[in-house]
PyMOL CGO cylinders between C-alpha atoms (Angstrom):
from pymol import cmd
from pymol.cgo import CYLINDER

trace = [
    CYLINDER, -17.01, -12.09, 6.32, -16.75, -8.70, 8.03, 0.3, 1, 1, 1, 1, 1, 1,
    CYLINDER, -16.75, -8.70, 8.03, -14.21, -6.17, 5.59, 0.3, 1, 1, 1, 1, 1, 1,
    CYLINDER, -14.21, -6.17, 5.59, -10.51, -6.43, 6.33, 0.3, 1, 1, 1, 1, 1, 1,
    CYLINDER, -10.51, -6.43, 6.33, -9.56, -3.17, 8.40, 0.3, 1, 1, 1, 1, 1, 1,
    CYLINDER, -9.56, -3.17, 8.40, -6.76, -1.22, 6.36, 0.3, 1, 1, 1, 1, 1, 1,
    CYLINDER, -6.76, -1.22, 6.36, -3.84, 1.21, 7.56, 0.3, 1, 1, 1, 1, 1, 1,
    CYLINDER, -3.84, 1.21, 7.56, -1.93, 3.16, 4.21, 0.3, 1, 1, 1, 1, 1, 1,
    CYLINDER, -1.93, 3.16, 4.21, 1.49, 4.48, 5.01, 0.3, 1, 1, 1, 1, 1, 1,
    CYLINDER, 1.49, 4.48, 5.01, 2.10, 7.34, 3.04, 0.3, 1, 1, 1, 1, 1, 1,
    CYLINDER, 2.10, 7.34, 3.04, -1.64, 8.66, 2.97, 0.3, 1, 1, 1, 1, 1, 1,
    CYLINDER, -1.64, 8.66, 2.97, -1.90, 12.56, 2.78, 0.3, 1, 1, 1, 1, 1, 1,
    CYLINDER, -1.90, 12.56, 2.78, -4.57, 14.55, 1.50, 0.3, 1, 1, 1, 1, 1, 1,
    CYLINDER, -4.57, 14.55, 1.50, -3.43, 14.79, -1.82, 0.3, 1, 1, 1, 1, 1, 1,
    CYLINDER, -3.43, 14.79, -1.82, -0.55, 12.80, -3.75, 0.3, 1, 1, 1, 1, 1, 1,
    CYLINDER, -0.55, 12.80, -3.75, 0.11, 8.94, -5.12, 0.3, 1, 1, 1, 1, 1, 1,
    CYLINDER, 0.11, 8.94, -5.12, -1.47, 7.00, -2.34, 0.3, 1, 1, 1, 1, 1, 1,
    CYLINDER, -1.47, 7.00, -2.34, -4.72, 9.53, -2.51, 0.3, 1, 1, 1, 1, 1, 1,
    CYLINDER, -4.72, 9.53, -2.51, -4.92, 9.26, -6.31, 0.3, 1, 1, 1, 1, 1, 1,
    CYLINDER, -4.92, 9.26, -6.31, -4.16, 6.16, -7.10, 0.3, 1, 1, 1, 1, 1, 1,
    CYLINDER, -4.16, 6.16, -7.10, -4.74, 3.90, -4.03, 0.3, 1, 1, 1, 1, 1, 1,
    CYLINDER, -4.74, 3.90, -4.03, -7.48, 5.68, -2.28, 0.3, 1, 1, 1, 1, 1, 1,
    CYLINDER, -7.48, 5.68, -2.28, -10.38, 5.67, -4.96, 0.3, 1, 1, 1, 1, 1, 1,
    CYLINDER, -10.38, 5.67, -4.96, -10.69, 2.26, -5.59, 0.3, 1, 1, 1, 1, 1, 1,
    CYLINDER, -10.69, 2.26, -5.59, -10.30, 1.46, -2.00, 0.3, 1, 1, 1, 1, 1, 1,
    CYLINDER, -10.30, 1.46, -2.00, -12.99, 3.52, -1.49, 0.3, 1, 1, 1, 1, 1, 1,
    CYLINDER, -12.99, 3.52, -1.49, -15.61, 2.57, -4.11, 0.3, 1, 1, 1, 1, 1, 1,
    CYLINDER, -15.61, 2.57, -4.11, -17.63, -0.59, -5.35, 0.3, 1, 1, 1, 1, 1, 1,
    CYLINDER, -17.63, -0.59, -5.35, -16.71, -3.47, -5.37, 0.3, 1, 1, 1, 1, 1, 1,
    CYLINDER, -16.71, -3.47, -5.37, -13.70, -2.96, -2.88, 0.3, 1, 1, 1, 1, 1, 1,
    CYLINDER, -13.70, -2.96, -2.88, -15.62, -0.75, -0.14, 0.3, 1, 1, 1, 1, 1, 1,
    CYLINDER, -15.62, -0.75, -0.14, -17.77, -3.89, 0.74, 0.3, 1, 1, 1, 1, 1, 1,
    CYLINDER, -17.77, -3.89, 0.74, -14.44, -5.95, 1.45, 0.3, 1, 1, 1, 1, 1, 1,
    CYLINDER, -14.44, -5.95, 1.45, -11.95, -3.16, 2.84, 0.3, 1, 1, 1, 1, 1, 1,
    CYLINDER, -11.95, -3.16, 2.84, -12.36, -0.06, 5.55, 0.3, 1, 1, 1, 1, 1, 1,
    CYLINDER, -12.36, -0.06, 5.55, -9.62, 2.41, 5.87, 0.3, 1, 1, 1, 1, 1, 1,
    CYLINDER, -9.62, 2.41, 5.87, -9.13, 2.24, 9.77, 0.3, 1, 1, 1, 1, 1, 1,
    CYLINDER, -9.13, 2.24, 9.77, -5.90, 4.04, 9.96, 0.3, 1, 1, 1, 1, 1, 1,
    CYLINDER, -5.90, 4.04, 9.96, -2.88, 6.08, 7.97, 0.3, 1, 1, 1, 1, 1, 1,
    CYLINDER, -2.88, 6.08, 7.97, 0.35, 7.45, 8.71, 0.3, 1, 1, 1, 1, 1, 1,
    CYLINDER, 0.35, 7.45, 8.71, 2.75, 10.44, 6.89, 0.3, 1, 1, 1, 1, 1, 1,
    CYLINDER, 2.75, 10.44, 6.89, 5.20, 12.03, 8.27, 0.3, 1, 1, 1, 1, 1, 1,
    CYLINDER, 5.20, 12.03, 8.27, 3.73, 14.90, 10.31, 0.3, 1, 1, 1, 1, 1, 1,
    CYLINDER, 3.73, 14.90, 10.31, 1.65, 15.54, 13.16, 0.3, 1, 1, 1, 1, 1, 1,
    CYLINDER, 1.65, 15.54, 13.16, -0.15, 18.01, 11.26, 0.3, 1, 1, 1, 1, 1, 1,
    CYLINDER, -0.15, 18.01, 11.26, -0.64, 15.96, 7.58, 0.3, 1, 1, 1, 1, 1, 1,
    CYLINDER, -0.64, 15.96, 7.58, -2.01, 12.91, 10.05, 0.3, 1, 1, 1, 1, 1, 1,
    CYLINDER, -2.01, 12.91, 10.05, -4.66, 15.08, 11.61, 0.3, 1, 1, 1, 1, 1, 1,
    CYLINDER, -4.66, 15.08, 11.61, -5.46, 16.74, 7.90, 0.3, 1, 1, 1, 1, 1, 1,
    CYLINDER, -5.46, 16.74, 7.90, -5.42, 13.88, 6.71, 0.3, 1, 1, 1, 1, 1, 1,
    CYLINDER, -5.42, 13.88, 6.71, -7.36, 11.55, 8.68, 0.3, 1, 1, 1, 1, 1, 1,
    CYLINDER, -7.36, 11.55, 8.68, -9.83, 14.33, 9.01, 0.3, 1, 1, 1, 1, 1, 1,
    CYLINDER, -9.83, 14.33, 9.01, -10.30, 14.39, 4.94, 0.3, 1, 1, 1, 1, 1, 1,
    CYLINDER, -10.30, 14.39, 4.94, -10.62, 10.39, 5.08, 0.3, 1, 1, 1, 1, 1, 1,
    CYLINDER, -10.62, 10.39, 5.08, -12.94, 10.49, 8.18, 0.3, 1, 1, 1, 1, 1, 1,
    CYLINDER, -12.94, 10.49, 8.18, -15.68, 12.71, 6.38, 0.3, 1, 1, 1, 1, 1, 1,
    CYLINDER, -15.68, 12.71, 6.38, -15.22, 11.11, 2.81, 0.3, 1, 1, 1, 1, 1, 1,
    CYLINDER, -15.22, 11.11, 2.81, -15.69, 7.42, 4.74, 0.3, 1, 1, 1, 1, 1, 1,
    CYLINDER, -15.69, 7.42, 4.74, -17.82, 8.05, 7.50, 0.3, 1, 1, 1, 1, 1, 1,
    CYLINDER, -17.82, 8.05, 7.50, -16.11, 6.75, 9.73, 0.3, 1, 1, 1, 1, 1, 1,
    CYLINDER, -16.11, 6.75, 9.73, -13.10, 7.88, 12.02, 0.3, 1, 1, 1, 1, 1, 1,
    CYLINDER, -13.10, 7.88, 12.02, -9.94, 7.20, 10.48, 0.3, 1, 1, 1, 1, 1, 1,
    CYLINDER, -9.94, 7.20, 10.48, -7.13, 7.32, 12.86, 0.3, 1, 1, 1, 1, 1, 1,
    CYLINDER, -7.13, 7.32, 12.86, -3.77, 9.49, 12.18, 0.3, 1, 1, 1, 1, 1, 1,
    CYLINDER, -3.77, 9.49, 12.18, -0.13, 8.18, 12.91, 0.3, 1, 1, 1, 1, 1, 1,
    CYLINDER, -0.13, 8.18, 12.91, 2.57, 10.12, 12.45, 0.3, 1, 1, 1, 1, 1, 1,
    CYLINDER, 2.57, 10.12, 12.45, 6.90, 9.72, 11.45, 0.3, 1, 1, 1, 1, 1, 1,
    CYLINDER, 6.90, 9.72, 11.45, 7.90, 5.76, 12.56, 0.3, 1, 1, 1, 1, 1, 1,
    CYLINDER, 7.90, 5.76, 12.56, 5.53, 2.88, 11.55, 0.3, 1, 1, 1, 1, 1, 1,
    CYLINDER, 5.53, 2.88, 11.55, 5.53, 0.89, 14.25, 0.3, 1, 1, 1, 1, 1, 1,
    CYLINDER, 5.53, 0.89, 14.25, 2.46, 2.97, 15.94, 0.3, 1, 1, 1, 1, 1, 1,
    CYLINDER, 2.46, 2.97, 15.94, 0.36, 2.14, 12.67, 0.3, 1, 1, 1, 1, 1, 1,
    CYLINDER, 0.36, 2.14, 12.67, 1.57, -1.84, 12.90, 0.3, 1, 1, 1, 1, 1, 1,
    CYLINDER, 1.57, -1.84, 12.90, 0.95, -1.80, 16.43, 0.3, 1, 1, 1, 1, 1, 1,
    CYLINDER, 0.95, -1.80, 16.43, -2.77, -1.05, 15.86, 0.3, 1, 1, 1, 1, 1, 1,
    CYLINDER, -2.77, -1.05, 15.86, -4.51, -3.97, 16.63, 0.3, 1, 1, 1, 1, 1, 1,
    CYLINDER, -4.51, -3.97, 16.63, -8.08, -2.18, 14.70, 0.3, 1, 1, 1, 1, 1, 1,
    CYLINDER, -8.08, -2.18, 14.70, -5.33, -2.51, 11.72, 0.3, 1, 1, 1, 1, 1, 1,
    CYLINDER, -5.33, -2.51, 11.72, -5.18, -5.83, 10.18, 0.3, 1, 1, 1, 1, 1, 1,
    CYLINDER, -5.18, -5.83, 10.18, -3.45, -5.06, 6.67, 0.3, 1, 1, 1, 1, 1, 1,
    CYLINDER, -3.45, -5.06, 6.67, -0.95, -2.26, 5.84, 0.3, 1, 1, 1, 1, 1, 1,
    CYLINDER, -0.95, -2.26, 5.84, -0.42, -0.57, 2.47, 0.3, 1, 1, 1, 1, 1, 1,
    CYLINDER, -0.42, -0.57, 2.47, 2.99, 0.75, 2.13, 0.3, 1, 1, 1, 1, 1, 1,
    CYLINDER, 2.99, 0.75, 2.13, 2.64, 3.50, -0.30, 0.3, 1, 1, 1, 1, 1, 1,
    CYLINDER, 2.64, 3.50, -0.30, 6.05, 5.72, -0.24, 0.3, 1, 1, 1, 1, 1, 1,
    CYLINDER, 6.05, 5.72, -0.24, 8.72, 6.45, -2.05, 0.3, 1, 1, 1, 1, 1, 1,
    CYLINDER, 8.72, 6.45, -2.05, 10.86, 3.39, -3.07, 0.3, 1, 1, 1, 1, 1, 1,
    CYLINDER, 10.86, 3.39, -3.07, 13.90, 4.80, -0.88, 0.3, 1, 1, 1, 1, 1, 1,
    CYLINDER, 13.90, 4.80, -0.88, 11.49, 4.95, 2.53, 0.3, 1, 1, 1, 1, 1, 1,
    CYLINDER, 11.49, 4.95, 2.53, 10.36, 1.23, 1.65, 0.3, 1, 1, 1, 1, 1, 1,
    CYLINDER, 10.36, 1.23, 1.65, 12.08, -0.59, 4.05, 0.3, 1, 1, 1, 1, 1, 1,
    CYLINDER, 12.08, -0.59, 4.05, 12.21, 1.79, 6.49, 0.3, 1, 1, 1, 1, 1, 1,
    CYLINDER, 12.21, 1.79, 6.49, 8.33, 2.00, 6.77, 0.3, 1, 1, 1, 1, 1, 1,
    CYLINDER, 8.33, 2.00, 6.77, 7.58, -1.84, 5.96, 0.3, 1, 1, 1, 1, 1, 1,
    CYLINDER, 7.58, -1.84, 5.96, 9.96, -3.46, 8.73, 0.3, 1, 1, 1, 1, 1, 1,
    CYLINDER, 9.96, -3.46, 8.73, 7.56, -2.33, 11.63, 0.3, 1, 1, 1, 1, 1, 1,
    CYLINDER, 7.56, -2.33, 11.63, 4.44, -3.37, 9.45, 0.3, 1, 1, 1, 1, 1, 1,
    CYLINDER, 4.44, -3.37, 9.45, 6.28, -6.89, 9.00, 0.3, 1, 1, 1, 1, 1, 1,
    CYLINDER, 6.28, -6.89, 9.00, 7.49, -7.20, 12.49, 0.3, 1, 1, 1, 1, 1, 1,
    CYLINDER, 7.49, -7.20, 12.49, 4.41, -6.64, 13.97, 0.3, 1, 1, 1, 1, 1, 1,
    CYLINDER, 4.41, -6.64, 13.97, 3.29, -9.81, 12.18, 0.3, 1, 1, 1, 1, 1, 1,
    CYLINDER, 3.29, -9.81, 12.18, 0.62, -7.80, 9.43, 0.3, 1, 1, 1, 1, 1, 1,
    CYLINDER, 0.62, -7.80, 9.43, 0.13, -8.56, 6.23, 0.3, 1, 1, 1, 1, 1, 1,
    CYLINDER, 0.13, -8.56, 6.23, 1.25, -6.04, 3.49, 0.3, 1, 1, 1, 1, 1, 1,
    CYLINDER, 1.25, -6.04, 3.49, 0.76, -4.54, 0.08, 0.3, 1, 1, 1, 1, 1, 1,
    CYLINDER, 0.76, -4.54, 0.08, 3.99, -2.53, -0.78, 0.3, 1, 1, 1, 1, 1, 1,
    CYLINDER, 3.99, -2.53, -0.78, 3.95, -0.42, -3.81, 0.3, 1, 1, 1, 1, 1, 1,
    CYLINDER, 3.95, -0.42, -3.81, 6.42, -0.96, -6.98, 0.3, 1, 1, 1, 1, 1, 1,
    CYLINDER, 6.42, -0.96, -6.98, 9.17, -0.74, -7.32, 0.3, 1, 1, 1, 1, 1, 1,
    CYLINDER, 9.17, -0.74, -7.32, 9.74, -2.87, -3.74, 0.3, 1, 1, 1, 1, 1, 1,
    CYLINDER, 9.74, -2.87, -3.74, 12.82, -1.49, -1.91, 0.3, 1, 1, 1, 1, 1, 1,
    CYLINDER, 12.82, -1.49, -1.91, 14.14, -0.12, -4.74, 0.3, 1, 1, 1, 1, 1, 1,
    CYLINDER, 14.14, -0.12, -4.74, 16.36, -2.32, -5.51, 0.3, 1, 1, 1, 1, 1, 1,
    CYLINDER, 16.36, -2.32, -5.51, 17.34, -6.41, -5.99, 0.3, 1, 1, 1, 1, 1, 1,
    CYLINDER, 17.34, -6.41, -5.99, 18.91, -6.36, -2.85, 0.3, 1, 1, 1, 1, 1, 1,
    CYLINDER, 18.91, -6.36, -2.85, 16.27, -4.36, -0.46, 0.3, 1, 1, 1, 1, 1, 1,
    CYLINDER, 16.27, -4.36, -0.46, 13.09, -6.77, -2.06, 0.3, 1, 1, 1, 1, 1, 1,
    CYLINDER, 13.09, -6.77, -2.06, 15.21, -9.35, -0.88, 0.3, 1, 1, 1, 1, 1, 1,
    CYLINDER, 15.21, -9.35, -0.88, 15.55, -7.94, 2.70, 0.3, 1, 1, 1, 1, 1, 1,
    CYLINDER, 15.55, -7.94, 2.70, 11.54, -7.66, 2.90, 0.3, 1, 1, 1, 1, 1, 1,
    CYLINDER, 11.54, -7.66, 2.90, 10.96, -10.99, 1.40, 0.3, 1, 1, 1, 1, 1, 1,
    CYLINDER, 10.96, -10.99, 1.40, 13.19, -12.38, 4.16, 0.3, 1, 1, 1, 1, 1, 1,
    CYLINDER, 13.19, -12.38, 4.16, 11.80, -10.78, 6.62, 0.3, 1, 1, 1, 1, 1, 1,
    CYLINDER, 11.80, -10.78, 6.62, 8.38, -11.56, 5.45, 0.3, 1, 1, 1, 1, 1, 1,
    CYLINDER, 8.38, -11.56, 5.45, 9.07, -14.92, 5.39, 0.3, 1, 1, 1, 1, 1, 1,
    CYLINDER, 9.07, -14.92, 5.39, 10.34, -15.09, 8.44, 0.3, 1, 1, 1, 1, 1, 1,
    CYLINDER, 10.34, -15.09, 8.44, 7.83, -13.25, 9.99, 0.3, 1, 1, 1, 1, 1, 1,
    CYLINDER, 7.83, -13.25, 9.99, 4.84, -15.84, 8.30, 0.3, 1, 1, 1, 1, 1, 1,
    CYLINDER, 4.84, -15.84, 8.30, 3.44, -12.00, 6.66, 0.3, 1, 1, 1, 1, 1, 1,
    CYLINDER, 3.44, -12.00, 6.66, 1.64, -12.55, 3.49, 0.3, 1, 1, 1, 1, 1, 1,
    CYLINDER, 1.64, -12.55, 3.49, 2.85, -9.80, 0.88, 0.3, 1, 1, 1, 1, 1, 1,
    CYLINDER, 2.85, -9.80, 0.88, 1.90, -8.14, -2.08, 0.3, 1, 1, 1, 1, 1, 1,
    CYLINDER, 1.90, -8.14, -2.08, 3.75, -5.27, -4.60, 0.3, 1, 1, 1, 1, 1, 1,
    CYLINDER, 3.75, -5.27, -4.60, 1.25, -3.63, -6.69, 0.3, 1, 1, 1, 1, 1, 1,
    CYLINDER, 1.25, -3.63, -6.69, 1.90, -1.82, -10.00, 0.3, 1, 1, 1, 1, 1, 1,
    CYLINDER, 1.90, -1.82, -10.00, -1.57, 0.70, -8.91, 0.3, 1, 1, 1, 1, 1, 1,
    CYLINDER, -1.57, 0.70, -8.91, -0.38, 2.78, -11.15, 0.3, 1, 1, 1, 1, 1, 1,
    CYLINDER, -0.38, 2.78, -11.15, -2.22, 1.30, -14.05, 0.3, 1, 1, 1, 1, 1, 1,
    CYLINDER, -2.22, 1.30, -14.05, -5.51, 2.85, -12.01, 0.3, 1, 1, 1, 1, 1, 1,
    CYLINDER, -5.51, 2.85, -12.01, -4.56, 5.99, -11.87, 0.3, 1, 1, 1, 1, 1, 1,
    CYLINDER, -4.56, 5.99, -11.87, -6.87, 8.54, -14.01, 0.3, 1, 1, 1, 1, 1, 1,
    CYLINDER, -6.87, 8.54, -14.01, -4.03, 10.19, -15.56, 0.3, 1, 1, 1, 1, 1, 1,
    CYLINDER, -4.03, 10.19, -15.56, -2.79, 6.95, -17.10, 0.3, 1, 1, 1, 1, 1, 1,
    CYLINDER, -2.79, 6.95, -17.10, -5.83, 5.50, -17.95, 0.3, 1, 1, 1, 1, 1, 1,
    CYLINDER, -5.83, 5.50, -17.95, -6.39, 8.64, -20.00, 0.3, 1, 1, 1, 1, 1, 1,
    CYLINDER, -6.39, 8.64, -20.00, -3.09, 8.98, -21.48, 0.3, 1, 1, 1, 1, 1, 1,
    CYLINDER, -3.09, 8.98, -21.48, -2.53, 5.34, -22.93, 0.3, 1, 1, 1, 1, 1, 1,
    CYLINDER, -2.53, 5.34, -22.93, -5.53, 3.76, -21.83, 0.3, 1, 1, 1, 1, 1, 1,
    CYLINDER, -5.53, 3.76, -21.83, -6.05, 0.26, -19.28, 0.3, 1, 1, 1, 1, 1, 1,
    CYLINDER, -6.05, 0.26, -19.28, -5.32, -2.32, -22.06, 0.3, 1, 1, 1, 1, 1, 1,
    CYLINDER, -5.32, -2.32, -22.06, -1.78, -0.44, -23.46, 0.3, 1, 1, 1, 1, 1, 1,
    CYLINDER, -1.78, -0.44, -23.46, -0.57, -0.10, -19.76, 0.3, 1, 1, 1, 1, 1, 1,
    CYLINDER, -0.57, -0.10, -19.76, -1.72, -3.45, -18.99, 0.3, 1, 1, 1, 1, 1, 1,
    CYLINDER, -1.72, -3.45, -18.99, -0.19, -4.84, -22.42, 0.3, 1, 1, 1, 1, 1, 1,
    CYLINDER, -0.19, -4.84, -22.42, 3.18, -3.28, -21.35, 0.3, 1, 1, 1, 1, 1, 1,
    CYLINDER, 3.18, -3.28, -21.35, 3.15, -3.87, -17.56, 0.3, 1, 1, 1, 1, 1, 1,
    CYLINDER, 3.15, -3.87, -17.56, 2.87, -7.76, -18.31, 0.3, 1, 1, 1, 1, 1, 1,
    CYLINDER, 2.87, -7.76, -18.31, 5.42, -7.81, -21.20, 0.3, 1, 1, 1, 1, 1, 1,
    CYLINDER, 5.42, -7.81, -21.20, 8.07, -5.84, -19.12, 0.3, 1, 1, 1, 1, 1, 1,
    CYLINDER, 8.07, -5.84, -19.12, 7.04, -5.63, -15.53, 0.3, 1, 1, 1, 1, 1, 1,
    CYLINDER, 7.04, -5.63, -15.53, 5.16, -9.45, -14.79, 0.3, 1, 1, 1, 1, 1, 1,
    CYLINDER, 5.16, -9.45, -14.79, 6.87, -11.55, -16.49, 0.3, 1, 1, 1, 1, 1, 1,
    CYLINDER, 6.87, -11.55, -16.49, 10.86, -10.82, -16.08, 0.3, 1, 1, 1, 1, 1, 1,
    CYLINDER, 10.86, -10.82, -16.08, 10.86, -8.99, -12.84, 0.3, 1, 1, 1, 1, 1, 1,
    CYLINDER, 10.86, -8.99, -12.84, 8.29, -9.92, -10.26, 0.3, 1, 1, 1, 1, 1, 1,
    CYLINDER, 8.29, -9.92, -10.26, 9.07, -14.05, -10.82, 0.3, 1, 1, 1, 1, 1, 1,
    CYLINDER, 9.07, -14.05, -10.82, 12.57, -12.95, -8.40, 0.3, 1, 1, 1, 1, 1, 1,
    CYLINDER, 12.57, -12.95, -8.40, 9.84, -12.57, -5.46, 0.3, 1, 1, 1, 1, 1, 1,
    CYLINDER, 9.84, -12.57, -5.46, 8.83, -16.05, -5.30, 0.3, 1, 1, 1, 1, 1, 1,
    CYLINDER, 8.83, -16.05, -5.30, 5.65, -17.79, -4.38, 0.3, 1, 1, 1, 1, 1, 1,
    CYLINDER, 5.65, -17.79, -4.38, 4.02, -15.26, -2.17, 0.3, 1, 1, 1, 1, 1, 1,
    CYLINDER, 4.02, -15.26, -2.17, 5.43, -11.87, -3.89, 0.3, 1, 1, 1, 1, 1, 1,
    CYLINDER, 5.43, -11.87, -3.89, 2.47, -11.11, -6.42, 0.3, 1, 1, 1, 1, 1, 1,
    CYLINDER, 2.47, -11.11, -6.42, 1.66, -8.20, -8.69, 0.3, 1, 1, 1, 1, 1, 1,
    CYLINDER, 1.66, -8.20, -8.69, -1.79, -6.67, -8.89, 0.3, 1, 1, 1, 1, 1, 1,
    CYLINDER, -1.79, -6.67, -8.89, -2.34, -5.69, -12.29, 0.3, 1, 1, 1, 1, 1, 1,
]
cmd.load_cgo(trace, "trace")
């Protein structure tokens, strides 16, 4: 099976989504199944930085889109879109991914509220989009070394799994 082609909203040189998201992405076992294709931020000049960081760490050209979504969801070298902004910007930036009929990986908290996950789990299931919100968090290097994996993980499914994410239904998962 050929690797699923990913776009990452929210992917700048540095910051959450290159901390956090990027790494694994990027490394064994995941680089065998996954190829960043494409990201989007909110300049002109952060895309081009960007994908130009991205392009030499992968290899491979890694195309830059820039302010409204839709150019990212519109890519049809894009097949799966990681939504990785600020809770506030989550609708705004996964409407156009949903619309556009990909499926997408939004990261916690979703919308920000009860009332915006809602909205995105209506429109995904309107749509037919298979969806994911990922606590990545419990990757990142500065929690692993602060608490370690099996505290975050011991609190994320005590507090996180099991009272909030069952309000997503079937196909709203966490990745833990």
């Amino acid at each position: 099976m050929p690797p699923i082609n990913v776009g990452i909203v929210g992917l700048s040189k540095e910051g959450w989504a290159s901390s956090a998201l990027v790494g694994p992405l990027l490394g064994v076992p995941l680089s065998d199944k996954y190829t960043l294709t494409a990201l989007s931020t909110r300049s002109p000049e952060s895309a081009s930085e960007s994908a130009k960081k991205y392009s030499e760490l992968t290899k491979r050209e890694v195309k830059p889109y820039y302010g409204d979504t839709s150019q990212i969801a519109k890519d049809k070298d894009v097949d799966f879109v990681v939504v990785a902004v600020r809770a506030p910007s989550h609708i705004q930036a996964a409407l156009p991914v949903i619309e556009a009929g990909k499926n997408i990986f939004i990261e916690w908290p979703c919308g920000g509220s009860l009332r915006l996950a809602k909205q995105l789990l209506d429109a995904t299931e309107r749509k037919g989009v298979r969806s994911m919100v990922g606590l990545q968090g419990t990757q990142s290097p500065v929690v692993m070394k602060v608490g370690g994996i099996h505290t975050v993980k011991k609190w994320t499914e005590k507090y996180l799994v099991g009272e909030r994410v069952g309000i997503f239904g079937k196909d709203w998962t966490c990745a833990v």
